[in-house]
PDB file of N, CA, C and O in Angstrom:
ATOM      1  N   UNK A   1     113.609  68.073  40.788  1.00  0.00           N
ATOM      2  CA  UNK A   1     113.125  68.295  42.133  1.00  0.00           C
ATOM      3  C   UNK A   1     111.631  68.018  42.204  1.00  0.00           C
ATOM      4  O   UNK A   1     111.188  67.527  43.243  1.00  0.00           O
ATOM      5  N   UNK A   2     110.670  68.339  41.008  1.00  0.00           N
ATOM      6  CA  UNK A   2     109.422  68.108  41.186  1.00  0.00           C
ATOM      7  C   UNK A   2     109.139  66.914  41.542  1.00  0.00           C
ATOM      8  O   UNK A   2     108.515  66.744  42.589  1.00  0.00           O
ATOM      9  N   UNK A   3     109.628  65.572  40.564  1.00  0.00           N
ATOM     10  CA  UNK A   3     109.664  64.637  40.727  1.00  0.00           C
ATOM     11  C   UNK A   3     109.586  63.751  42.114  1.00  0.00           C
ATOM     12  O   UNK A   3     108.677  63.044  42.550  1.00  0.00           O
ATOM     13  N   UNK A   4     110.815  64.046  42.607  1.00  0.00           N
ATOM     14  CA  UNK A   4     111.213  63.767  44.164  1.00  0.00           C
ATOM     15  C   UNK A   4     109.959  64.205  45.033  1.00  0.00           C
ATOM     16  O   UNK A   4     109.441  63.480  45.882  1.00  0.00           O
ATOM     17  N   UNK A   5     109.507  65.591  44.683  1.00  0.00           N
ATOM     18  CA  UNK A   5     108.559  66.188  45.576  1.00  0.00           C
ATOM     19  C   UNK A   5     107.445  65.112  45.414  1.00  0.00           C
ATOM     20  O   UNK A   5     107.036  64.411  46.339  1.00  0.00           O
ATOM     21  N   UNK A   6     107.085  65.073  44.366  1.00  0.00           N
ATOM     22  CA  UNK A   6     105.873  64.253  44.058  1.00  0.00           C
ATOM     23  C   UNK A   6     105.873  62.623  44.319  1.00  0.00           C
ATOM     24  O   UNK A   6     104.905  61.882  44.492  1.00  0.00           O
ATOM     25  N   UNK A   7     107.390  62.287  44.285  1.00  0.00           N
ATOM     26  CA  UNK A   7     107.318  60.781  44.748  1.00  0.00           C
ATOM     27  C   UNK A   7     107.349  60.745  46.787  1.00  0.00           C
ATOM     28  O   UNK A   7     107.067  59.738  47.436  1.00  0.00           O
ATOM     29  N   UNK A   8     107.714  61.953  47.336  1.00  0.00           N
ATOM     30  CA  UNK A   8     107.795  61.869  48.812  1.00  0.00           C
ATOM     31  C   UNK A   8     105.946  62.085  49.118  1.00  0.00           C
ATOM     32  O   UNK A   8     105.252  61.723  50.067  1.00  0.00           O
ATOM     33  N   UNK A   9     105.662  62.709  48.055  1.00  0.00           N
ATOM     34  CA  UNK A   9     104.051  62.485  48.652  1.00  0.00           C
ATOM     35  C   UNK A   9     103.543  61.521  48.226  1.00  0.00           C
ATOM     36  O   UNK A   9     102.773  61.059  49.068  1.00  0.00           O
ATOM     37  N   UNK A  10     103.577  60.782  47.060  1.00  0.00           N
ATOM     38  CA  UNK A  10     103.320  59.540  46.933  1.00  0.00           C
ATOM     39  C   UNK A  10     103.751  58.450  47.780  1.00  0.00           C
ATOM     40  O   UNK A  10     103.160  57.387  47.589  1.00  0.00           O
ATOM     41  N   UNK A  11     104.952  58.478  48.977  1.00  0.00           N
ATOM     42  CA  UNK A  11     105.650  57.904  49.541  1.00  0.00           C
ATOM     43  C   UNK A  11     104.386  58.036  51.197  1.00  0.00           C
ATOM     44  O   UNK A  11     104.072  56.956  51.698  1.00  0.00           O
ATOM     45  N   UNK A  12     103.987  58.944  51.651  1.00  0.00           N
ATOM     46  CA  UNK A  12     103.658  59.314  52.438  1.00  0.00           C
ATOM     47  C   UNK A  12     102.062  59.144  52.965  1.00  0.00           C
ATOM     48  O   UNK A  12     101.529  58.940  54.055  1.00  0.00           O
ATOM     49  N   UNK A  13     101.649  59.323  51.726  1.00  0.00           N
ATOM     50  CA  UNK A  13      99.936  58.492  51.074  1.00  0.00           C
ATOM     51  C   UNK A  13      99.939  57.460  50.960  1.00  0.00           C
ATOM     52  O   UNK A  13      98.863  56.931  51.236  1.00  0.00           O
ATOM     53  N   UNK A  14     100.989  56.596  50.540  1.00  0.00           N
ATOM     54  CA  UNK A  14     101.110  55.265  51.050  1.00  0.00           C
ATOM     55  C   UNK A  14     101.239  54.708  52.684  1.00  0.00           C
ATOM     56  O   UNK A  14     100.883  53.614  53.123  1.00  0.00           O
ATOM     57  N   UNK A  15     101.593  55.347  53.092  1.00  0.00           N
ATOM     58  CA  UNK A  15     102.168  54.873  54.703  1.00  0.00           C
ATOM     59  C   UNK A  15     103.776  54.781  54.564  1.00  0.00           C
ATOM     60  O   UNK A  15     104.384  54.321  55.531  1.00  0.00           O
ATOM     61  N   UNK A  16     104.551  55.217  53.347  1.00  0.00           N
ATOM     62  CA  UNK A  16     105.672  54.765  53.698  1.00  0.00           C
ATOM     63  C   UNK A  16     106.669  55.392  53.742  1.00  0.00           C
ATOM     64  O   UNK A  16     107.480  55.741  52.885  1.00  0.00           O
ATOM     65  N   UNK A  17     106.538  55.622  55.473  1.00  0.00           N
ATOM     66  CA  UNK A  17     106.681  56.758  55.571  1.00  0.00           C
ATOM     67  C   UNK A  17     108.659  57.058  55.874  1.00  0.00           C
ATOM     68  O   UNK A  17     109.306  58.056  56.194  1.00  0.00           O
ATOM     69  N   UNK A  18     108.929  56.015  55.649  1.00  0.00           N
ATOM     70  CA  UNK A  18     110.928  55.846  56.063  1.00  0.00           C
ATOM     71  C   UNK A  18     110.913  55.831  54.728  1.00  0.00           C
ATOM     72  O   UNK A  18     111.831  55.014  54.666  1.00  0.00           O
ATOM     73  N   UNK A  19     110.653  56.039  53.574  1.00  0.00           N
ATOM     74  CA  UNK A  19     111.269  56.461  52.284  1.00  0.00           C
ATOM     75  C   UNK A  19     110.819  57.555  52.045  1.00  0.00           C
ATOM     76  O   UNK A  19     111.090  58.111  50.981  1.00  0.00           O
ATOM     77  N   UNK A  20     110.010  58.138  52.996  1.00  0.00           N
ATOM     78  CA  UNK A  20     109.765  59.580  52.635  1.00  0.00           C
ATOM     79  C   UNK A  20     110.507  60.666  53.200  1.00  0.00           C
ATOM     80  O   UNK A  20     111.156  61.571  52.676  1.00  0.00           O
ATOM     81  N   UNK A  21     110.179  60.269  54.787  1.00  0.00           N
ATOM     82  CA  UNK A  21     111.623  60.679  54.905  1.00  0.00           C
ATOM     83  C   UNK A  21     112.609  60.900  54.639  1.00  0.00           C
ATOM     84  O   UNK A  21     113.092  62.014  54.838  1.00  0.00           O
ATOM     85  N   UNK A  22     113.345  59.795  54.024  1.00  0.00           N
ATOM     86  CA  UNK A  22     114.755  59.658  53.857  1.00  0.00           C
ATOM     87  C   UNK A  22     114.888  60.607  52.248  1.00  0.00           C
ATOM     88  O   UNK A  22     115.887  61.189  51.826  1.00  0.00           O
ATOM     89  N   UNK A  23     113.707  60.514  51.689  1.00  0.00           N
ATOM     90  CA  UNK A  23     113.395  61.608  50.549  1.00  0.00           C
ATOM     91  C   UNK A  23     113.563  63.102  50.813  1.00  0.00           C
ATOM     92  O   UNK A  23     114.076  63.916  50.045  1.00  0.00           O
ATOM     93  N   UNK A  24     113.089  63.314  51.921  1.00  0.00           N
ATOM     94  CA  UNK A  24     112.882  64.624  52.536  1.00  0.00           C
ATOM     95  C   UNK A  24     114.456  64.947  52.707  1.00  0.00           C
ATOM     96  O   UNK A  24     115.235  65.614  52.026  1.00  0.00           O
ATOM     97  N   UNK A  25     114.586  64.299  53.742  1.00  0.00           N
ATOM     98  CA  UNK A  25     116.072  64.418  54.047  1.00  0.00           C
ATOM     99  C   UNK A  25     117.235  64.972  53.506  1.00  0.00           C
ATOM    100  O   UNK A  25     117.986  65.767  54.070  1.00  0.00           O
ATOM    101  N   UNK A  26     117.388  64.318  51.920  1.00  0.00           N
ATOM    102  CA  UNK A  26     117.803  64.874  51.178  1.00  0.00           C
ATOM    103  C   UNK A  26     117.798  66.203  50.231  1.00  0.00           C
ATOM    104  O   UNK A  26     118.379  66.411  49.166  1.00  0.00           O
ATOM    105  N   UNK A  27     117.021  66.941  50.927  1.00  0.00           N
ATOM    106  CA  UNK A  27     116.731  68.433  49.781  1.00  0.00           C
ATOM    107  C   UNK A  27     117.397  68.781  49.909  1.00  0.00           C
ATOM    108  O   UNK A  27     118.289  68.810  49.060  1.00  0.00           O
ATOM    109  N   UNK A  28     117.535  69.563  51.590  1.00  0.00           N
ATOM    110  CA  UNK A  28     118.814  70.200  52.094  1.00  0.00           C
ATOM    111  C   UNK A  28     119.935  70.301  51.532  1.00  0.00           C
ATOM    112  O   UNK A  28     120.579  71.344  51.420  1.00  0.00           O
ATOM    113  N   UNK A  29     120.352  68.854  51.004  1.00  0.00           N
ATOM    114  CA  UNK A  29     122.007  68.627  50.063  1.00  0.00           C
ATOM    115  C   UNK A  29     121.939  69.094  48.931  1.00  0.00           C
ATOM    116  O   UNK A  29     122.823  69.740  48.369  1.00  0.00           O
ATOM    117  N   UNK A  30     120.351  68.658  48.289  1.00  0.00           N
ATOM    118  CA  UNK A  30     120.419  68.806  47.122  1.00  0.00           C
ATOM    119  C   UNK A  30     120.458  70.273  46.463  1.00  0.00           C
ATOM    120  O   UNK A  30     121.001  70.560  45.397  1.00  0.00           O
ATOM    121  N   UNK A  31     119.616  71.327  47.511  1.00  0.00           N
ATOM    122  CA  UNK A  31     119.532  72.797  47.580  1.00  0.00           C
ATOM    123  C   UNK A  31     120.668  73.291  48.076  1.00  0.00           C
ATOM    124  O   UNK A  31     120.915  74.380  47.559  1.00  0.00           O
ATOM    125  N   UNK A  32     121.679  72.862  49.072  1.00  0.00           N
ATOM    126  CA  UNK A  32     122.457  73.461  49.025  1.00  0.00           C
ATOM    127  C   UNK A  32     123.870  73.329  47.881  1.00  0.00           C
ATOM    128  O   UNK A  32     124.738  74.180  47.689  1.00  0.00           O
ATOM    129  N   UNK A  33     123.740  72.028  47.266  1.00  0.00           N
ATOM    130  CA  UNK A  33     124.713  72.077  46.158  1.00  0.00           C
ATOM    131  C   UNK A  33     124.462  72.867  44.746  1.00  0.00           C
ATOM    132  O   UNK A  33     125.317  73.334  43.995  1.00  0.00           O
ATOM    133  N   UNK A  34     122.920  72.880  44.594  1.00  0.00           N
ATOM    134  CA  UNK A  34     122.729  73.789  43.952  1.00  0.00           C
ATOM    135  C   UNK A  34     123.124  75.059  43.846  1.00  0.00           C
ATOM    136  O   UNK A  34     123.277  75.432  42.683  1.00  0.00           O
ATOM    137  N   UNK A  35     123.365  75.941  44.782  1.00  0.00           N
ATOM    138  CA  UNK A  35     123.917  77.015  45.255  1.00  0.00           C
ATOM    139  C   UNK A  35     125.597  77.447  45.122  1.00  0.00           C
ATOM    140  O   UNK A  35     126.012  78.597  45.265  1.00  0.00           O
ATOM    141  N   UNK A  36     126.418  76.288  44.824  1.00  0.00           N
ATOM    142  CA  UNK A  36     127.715  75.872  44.902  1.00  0.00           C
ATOM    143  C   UNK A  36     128.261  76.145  43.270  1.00  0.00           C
ATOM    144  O   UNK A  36     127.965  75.198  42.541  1.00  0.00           O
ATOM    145  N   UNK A  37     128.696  76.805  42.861  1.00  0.00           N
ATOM    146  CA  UNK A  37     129.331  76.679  41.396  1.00  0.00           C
ATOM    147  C   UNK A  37     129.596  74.896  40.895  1.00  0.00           C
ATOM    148  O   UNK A  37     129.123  74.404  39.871  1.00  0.00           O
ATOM    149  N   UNK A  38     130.342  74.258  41.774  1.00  0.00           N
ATOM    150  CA  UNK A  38     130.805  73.001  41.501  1.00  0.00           C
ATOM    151  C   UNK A  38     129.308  72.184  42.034  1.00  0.00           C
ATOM    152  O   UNK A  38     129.250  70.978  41.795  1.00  0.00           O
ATOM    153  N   UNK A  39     128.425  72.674  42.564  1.00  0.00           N
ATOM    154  CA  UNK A  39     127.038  71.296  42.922  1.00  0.00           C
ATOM    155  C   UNK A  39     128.114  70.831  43.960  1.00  0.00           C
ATOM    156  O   UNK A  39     128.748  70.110  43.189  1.00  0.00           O
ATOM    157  N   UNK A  40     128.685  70.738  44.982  1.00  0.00           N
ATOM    158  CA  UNK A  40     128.970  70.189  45.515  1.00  0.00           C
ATOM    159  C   UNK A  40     128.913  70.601  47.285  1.00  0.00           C
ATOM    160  O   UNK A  40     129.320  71.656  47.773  1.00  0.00           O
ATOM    161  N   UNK A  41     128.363  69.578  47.940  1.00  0.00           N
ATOM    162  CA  UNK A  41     127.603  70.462  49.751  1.00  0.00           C
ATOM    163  C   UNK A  41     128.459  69.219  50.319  1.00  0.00           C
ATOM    164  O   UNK A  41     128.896  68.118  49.986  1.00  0.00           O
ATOM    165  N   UNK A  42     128.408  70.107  51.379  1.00  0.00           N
ATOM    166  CA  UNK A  42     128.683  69.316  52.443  1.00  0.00           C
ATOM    167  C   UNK A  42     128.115  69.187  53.945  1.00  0.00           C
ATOM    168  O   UNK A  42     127.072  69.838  53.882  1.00  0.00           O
ATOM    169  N   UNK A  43     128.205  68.818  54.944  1.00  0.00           N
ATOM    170  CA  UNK A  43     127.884  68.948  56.448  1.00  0.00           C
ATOM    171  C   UNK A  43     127.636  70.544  56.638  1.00  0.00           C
ATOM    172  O   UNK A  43     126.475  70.953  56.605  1.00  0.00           O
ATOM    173  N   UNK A  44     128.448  71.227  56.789  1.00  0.00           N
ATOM    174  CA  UNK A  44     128.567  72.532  57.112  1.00  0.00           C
ATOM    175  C   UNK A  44     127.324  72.937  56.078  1.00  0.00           C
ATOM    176  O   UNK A  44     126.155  72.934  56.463  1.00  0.00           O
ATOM    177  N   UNK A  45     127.651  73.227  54.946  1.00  0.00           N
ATOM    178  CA  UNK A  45     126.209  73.738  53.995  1.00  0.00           C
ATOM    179  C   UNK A  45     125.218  73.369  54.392  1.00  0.00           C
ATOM    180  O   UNK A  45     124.469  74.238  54.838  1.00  0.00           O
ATOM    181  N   UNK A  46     124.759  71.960  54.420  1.00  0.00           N
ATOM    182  CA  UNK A  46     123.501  71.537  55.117  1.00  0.00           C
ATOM    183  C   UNK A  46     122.910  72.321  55.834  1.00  0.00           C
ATOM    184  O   UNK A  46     121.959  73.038  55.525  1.00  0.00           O
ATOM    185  N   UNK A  47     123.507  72.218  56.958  1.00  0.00           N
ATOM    186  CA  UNK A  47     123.223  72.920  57.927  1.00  0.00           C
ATOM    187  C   UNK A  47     123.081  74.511  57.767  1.00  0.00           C
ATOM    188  O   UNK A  47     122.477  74.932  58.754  1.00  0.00           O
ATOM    189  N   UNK A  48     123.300  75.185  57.192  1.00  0.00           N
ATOM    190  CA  UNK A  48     123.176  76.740  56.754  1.00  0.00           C
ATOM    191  C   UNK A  48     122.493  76.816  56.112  1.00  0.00           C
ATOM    192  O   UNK A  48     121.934  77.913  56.131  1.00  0.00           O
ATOM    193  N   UNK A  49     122.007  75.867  55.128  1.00  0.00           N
ATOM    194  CA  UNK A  49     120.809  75.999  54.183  1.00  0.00           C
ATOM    195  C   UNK A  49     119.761  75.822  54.912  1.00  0.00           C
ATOM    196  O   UNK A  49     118.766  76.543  54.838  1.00  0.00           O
ATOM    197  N   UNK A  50     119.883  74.872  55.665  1.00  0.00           N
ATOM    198  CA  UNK A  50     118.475  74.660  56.220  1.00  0.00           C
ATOM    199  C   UNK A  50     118.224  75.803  57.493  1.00  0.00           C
ATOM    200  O   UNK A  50     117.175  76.374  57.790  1.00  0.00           O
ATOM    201  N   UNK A  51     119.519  75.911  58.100  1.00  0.00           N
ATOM    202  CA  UNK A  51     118.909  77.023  59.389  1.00  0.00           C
ATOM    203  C   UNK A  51     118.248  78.537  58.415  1.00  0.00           C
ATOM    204  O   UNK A  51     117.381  79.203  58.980  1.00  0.00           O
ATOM    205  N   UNK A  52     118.719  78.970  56.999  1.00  0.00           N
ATOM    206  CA  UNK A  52     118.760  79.650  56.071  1.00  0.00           C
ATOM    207  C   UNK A  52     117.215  79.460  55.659  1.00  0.00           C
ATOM    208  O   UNK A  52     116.505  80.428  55.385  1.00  0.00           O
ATOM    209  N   UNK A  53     116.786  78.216  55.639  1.00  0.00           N
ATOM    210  CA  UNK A  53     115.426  78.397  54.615  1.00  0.00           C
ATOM    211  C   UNK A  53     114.466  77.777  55.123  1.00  0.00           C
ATOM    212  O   UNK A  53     113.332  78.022  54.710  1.00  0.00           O
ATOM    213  N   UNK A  54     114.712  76.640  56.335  1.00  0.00           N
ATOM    214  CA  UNK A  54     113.394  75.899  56.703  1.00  0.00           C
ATOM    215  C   UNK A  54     113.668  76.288  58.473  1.00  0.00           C
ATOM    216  O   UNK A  54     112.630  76.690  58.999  1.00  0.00           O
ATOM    217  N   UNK A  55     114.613  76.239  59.217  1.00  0.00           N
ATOM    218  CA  UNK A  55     114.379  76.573  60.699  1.00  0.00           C
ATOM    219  C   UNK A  55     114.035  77.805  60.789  1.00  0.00           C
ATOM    220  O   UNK A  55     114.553  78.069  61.874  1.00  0.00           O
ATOM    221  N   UNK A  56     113.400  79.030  60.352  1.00  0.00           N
ATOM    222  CA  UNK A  56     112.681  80.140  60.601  1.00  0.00           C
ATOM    223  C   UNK A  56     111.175  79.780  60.234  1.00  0.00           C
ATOM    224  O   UNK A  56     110.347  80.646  60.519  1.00  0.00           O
ATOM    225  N   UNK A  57     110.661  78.469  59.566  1.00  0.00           N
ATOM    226  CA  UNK A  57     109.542  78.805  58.928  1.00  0.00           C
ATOM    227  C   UNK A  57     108.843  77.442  60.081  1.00  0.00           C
ATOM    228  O   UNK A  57     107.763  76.899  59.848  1.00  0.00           O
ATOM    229  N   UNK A  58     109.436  77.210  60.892  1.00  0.00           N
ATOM    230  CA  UNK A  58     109.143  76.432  62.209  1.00  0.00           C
ATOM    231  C   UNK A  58     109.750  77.092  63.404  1.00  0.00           C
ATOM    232  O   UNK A  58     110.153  76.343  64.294  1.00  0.00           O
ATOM    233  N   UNK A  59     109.873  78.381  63.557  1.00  0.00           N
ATOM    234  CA  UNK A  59     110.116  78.795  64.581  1.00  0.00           C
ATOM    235  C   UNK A  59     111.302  78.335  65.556  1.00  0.00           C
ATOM    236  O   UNK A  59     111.407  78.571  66.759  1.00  0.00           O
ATOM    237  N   UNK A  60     112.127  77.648  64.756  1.00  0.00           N
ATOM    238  CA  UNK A  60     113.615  77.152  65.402  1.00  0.00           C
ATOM    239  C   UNK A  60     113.119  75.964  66.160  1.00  0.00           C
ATOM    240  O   UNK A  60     113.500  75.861  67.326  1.00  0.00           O
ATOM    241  N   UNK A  61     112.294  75.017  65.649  1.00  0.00           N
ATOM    242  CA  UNK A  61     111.830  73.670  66.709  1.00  0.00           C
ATOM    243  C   UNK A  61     112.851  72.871  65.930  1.00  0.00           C
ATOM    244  O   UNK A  61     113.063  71.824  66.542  1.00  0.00           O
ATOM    245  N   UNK A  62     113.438  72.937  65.021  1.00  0.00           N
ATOM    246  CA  UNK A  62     114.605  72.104  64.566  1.00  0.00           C
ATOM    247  C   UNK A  62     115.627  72.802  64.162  1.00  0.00           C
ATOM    248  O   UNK A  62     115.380  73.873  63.609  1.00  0.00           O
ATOM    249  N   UNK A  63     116.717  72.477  64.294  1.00  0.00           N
ATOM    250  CA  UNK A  63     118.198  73.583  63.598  1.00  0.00           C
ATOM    251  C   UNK A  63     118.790  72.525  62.637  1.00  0.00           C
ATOM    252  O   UNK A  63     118.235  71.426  62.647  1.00  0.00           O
ATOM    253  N   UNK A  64     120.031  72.741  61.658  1.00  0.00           N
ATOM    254  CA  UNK A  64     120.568  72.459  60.588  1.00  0.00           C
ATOM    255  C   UNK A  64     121.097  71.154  61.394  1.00  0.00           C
ATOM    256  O   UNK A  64     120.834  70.059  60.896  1.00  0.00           O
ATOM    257  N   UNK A  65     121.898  71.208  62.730  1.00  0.00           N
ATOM    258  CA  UNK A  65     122.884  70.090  63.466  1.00  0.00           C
ATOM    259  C   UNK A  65     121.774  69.550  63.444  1.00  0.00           C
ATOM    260  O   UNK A  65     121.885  68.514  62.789  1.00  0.00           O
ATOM    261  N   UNK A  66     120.396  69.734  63.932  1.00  0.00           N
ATOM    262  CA  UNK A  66     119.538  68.559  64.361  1.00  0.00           C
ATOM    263  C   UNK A  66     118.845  67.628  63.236  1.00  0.00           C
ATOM    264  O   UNK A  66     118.692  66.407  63.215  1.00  0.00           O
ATOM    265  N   UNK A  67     118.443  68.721  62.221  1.00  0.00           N
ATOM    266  CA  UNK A  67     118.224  67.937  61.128  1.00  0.00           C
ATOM    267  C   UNK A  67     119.405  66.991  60.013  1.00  0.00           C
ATOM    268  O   UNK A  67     119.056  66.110  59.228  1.00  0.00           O
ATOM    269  N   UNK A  68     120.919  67.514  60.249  1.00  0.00           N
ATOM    270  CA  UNK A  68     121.634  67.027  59.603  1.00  0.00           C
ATOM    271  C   UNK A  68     121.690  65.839  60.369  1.00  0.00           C
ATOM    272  O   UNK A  68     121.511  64.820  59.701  1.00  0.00           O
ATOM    273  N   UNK A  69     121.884  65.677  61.565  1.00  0.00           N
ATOM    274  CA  UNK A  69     122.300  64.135  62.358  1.00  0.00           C
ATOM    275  C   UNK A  69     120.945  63.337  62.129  1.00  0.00           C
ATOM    276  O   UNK A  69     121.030  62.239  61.579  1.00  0.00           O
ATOM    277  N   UNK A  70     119.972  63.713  62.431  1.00  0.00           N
ATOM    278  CA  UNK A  70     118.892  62.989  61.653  1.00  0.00           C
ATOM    279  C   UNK A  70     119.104  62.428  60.439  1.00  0.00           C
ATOM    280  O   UNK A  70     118.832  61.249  60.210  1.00  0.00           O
ATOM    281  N   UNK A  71     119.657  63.319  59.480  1.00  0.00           N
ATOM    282  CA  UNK A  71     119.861  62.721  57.771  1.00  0.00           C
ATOM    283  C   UNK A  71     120.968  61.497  57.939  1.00  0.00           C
ATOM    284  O   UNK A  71     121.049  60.433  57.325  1.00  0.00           O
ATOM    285  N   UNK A  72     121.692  61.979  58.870  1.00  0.00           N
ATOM    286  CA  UNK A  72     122.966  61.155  58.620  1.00  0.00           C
ATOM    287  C   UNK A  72     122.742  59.767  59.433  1.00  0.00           C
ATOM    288  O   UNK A  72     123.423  58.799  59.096  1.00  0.00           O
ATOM    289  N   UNK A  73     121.871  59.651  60.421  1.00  0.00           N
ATOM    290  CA  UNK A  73     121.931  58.742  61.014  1.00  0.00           C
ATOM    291  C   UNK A  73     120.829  57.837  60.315  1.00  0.00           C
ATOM    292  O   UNK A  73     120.869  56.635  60.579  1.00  0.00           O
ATOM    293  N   UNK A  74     119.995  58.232  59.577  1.00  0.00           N
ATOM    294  CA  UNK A  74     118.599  57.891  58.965  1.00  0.00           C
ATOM    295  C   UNK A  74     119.136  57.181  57.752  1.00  0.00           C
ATOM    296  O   UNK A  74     118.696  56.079  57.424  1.00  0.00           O
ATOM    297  N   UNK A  75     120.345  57.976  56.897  1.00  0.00           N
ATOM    298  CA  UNK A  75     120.688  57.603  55.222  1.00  0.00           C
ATOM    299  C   UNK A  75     121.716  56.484  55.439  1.00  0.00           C
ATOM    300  O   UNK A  75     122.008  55.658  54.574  1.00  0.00           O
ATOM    301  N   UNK A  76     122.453  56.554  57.183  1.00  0.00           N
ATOM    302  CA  UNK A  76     123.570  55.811  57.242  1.00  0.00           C
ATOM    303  C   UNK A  76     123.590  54.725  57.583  1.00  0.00           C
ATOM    304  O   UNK A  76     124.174  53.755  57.099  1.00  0.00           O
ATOM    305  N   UNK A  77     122.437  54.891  59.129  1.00  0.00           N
ATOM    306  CA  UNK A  77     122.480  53.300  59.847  1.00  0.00           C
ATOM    307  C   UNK A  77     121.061  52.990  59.534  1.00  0.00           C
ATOM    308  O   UNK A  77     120.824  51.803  59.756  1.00  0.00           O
ATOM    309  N   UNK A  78     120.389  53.430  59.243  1.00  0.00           N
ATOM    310  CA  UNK A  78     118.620  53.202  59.270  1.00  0.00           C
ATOM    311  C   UNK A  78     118.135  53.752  60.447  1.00  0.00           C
ATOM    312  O   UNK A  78     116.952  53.748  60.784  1.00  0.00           O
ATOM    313  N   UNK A  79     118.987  54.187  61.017  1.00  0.00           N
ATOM    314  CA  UNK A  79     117.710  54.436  62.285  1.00  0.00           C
ATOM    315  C   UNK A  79     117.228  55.739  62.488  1.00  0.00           C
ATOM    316  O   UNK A  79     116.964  56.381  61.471  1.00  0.00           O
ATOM    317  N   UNK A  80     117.066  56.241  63.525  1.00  0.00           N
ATOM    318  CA  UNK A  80     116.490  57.678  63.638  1.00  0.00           C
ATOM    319  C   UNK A  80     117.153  58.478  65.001  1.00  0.00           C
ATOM    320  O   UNK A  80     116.740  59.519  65.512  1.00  0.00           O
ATOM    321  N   UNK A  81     118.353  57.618  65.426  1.00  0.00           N
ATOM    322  CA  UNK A  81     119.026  58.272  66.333  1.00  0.00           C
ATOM    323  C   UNK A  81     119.636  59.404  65.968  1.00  0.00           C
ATOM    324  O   UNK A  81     119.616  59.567  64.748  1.00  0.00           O
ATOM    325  N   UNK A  82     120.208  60.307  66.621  1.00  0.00           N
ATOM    326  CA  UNK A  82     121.080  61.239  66.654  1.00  0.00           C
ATOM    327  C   UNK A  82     122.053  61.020  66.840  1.00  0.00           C
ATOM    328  O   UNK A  82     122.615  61.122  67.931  1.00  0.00           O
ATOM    329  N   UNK A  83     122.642  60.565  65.558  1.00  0.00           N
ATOM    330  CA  UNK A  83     124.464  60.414  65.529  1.00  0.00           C
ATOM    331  C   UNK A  83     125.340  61.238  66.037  1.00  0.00           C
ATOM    332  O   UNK A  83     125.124  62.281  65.419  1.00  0.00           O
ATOM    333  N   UNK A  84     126.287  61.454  66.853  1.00  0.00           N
ATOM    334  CA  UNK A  84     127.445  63.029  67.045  1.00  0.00           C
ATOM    335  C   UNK A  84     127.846  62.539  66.119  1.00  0.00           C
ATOM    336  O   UNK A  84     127.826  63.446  65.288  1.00  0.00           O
ATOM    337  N   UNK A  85     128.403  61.256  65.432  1.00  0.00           N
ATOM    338  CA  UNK A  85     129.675  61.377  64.785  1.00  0.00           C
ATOM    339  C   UNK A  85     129.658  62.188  63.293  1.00  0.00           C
ATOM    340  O   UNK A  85     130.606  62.555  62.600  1.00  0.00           O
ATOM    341  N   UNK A  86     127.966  62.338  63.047  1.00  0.00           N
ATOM    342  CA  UNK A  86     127.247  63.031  62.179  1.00  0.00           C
ATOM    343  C   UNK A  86     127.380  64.202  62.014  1.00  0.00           C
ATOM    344  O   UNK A  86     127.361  64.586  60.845  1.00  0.00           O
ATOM    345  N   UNK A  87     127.547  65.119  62.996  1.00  0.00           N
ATOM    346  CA  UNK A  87     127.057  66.383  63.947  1.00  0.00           C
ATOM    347  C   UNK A  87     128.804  67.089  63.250  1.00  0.00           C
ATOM    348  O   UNK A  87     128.932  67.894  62.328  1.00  0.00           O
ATOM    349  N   UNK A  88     129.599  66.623  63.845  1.00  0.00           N
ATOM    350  CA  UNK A  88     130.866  66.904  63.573  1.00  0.00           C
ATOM    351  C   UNK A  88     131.596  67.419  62.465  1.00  0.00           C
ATOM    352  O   UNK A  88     132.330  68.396  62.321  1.00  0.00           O
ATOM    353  N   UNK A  89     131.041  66.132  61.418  1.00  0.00           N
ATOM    354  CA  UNK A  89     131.739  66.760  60.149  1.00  0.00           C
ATOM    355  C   UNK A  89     131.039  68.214  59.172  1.00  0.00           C
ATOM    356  O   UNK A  89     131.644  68.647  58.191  1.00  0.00           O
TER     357      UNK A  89
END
């Protein structure tokens, strides 16, 4: 995890800033599989981890659905829309 941490700020000090993102993006999964006997997350976890550990420490300006369709639409199509079809699973 340090690693990652340290390459999204290296990512970000560069200007570049859609691999940092898409760096970021991924904790959520990675923290919530951690948590899992088997390492294994899904949609639903995402989203509980993050409303769980990062939407209180921003005052609810983002929730788990909003940041997960972000991940999913960001890791899936490239873009930065808000997928539903994301939202769902």
């Amino acid at each position: 995890m340090h690693a990652l941490l340290q390459q999204i700020a290296i990512a970000v000090n560069s200007g570049l800033y859609f691999l940092a993102l898409a760096g970021t993006l991924t904790i959520p999964d990675m923290c919530a599989g951690l948590e899992r006997p088997n390492g294994l997350t899904n949609g639903p976890r995402y989203r509980a981890w993050f409303d769980k550990w990062v939407a209180p420490k921003y005052q609810g300006s983002m929730s788990g659905g909003d940041c997960y369709g972000l991940r999913c639409s960001l890791l899936h199509q490239g873009g930065h829309i808000h997928i539903k079809a994301c939202t769902s699973v």
